[in-house]
C-alpha positions in Angstrom: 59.9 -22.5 -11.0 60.4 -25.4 -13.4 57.4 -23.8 -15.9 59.0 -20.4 -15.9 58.9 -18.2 -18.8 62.5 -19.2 -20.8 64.0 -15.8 -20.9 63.4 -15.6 -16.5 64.2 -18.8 -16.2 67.7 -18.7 -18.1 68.6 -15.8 -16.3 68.0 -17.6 -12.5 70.2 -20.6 -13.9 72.9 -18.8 -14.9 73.0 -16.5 -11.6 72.8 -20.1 -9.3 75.4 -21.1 -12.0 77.8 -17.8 -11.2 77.0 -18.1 -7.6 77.6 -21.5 -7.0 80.7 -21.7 -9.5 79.4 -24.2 -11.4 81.2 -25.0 -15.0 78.1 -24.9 -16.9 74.3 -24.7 -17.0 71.6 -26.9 -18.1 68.6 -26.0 -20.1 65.6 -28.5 -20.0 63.6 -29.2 -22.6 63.8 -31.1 -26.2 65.2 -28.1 -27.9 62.5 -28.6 -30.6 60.9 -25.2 -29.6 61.5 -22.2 -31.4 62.0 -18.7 -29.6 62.2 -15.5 -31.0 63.7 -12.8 -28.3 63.1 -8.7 -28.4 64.7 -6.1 -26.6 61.6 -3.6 -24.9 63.7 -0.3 -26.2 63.1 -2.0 -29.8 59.9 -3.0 -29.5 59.3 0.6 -27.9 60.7 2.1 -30.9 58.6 0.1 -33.6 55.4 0.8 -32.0 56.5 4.6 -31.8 57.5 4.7 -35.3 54.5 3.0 -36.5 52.1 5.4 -35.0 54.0 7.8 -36.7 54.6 6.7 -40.1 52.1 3.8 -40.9 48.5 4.0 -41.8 48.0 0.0 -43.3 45.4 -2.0 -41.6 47.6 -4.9 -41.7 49.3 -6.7 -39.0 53.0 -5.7 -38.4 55.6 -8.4 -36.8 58.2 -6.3 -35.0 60.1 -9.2 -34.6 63.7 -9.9 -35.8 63.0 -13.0 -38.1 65.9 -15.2 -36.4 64.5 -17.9 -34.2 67.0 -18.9 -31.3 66.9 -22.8 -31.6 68.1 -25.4 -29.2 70.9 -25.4 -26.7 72.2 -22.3 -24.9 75.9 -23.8 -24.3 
């Protein structure tokens, strides 16, 4: 499970972590690589209201514009 998705991953290191009482967990990676998480209910409630109130052909980022960098200690 080393190539996991981050946000799976995270969570089965920090459950080991709670489980085996450990002080802290380790992330691998550089922590060069930029991640930008969203909660389902929001992204379910963009897409709703956008097929109700927008008509642009444009491309719409639902995302929160705040990039989670780095460590997670």
């Amino acid at each position: 499970m080393e190539n996991a998705h981050v946000l799976p991953a995270l969570m089965r290191r920090f459950h080991e972590a709670k489980e085996n009482k450990d002080p802290s967990v380790t992330a691998w990676g550089t922590g060069t690589p930029r991640r930008e998480f969203l909660h389902v209910d929001d992204l379910a409630y963009a897409c709703q209201f956008l097929m109700e109130n927008y008509e642009g052909e444009e491309h719409v980022n639902i995302g929160v514009s705040r990039d989670i960098i780095g460590h997670f200690d």
